[in-house]
C-alpha positions as CSV (number, residue, x, y, z in Angstrom):
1,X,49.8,126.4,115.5
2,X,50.3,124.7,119.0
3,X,52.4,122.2,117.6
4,X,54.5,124.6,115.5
5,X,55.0,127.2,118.9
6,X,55.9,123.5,121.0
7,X,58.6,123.0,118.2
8,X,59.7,126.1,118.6
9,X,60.1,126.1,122.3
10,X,62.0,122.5,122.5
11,X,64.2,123.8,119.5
12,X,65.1,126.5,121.8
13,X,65.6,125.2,125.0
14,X,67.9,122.2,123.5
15,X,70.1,124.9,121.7
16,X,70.6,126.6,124.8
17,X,71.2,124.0,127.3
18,X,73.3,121.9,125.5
19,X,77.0,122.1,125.9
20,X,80.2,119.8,125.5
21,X,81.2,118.1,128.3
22,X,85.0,118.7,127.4
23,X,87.0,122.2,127.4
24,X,86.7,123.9,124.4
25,X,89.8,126.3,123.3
26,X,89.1,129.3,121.7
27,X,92.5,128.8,119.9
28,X,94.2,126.3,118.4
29,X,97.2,125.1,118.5
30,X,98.3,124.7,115.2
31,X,102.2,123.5,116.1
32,X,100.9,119.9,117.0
33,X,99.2,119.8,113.5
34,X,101.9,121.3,111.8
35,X,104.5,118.5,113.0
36,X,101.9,115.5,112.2
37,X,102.0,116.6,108.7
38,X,105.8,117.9,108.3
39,X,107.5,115.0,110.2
40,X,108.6,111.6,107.9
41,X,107.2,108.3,108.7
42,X,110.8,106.5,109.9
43,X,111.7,103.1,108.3
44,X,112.4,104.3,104.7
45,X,116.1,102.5,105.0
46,X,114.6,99.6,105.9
47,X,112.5,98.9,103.7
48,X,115.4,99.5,101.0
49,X,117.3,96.8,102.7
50,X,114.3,95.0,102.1
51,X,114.4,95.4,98.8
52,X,117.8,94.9,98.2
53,X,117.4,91.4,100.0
54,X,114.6,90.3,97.9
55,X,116.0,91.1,95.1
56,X,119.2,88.5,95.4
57,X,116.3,86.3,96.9
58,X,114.6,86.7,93.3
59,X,117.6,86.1,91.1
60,X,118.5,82.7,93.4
61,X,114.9,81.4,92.5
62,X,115.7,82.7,89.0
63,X,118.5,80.1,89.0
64,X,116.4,77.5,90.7
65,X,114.1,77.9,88.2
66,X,116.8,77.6,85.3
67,X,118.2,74.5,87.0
68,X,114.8,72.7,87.8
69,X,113.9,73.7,83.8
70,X,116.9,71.8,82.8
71,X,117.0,68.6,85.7
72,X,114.9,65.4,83.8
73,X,112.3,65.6,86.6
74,X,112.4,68.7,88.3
75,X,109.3,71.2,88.3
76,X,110.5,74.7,88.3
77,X,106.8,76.2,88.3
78,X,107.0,76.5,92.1
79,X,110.2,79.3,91.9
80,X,109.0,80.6,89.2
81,X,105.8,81.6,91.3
82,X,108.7,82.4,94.1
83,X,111.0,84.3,91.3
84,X,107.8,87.0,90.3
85,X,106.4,87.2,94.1
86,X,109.7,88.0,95.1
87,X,110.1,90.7,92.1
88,X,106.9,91.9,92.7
89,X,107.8,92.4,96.7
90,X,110.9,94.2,95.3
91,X,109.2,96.6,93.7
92,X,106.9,97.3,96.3
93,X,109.5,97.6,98.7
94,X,111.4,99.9,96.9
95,X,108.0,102.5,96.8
96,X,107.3,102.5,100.3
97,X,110.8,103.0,100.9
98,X,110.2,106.3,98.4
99,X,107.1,107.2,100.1
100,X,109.0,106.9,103.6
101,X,110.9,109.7,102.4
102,X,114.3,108.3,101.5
103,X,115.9,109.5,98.6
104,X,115.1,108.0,95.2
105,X,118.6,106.9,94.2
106,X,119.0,104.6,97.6
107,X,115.0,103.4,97.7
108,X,115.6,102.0,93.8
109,X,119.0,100.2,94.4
110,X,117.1,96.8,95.0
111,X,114.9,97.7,92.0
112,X,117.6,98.2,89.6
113,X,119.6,94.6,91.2
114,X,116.2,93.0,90.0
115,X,116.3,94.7,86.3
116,X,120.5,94.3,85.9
117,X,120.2,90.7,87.0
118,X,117.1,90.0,84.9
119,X,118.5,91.6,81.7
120,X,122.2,89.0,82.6
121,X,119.7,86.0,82.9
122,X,118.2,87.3,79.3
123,X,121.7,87.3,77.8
124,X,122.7,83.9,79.1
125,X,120.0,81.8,78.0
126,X,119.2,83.4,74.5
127,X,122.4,84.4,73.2
């Protein structure tokens, strides 16, 4: 019973004497939160440019590739690695530049260059 009664007592004591040793506002001020979450993350453009620029990167390993393929002793497995990394970065590019809030139509331009020039390097090799 002592015990329970001393529990009691320090239970109390530290729920009345403790305290924040910053100002707390009754009110918030919900216009600071309001423009965190309503304002764009910048840099949307550039990382379309981005993605433009790796894309013509990719289809100049694509050729690399093509040539090495055909050269008696050239090894084309390195830009082939370099041709998918660089489509790869394309594509991620082009998301982020989505998710940075620009519009779809410019944050897709490099990923479309990637899938035009891909579908020309189809047609000139098999057909």
């Amino acid at each position: 019973m002592k015990r329970m009664t001393l529990l009691l007592a320090v239970l109390m004591t530290l729920t009345d004497m403790s305290h924040a040793s910053f100002p707390i506002l009754e009110c918030l001020e919900v216009d600071s939160f309001q423009t965190i979450n309503n304002g764009t993350t910048k840099g949307g453009l550039l990382f379309a440019v981005l993605s433009v620029v790796l894309s013509l990167l990719s289809v100049l390993f694509i050729f690399l590739f093509i040539g090495n393929g055909f050269a008696h002793n050239g090894n084309p497995f390195p830009y082939l690695l370099l041709s998918i990394a660089s489509i790869v970065a394309t594509i991620l590019s082009g998301i982020e530049a989505k998710r940075r809030g620009l519009k779809k139509t410019k944050a897709f331009i490099g990923i479309s260059t990637v899938i035009v020039s891909l579908l020309l390097i189809r047609y000139l090799l098999f057909d």
